[in-house]
N, C-alpha and C positions, 0 to 999 in steps of 0.2 A: 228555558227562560232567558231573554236579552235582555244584556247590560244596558243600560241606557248612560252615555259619556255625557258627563255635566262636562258644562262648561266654569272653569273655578279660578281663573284668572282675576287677577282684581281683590281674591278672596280677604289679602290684608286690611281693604279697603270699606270694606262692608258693612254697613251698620243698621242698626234697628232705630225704625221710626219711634219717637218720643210715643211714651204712653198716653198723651191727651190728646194724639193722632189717631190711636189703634179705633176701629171701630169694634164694637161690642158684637158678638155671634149668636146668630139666630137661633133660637133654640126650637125646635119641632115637637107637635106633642107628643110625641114616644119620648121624649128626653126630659121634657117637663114629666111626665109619667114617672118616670124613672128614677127623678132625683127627687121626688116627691116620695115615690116609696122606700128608695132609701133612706131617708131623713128619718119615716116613721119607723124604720125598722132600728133605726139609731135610738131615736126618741124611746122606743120600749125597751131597747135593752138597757138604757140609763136609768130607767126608771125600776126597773125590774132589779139592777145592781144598788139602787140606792135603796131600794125597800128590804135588798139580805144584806147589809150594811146595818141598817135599824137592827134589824132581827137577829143578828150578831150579837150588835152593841148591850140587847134586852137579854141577851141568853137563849132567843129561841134559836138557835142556829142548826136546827134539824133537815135535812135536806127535805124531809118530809114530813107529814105529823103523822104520829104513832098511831097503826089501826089496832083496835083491841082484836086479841087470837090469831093474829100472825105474829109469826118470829121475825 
């Protein structure tokens, strides 16, 4: 693998363009896909956390509900 030599002179001098400069980044459908699925996979685990919260708070806090004739 080759090094590639930056060139870094100047480097004190350097600055980032103001934020109402930056232009906003295209987003492609694989990444809208993506951020979309993870949001729902966010969204149910919140939900799924807030509903054994309730179910605490009530006393049912059984990881699962008792089958008759299993131990």
């Amino acid at each position: 693998m080759l090094a590639v030599r930056v060139d870094r002179t100047g480097k004190e001098g350097w600055r980032m363009r103001p934020f109402g400069h930056l232009l906003t980044a295209a987003l492609s459908t694989g990444r809208v896909v993506g951020r979309t699925a993870l949001r729902a996979c966010l969204l149910a685990a919140t939900i799924l956390v807030a509903v054994r919260i309730v179910q605490f708070a009530l006393g049912h806090w059984a990881l699962w509900p008792a089958v008759p004739g299993v131990a």
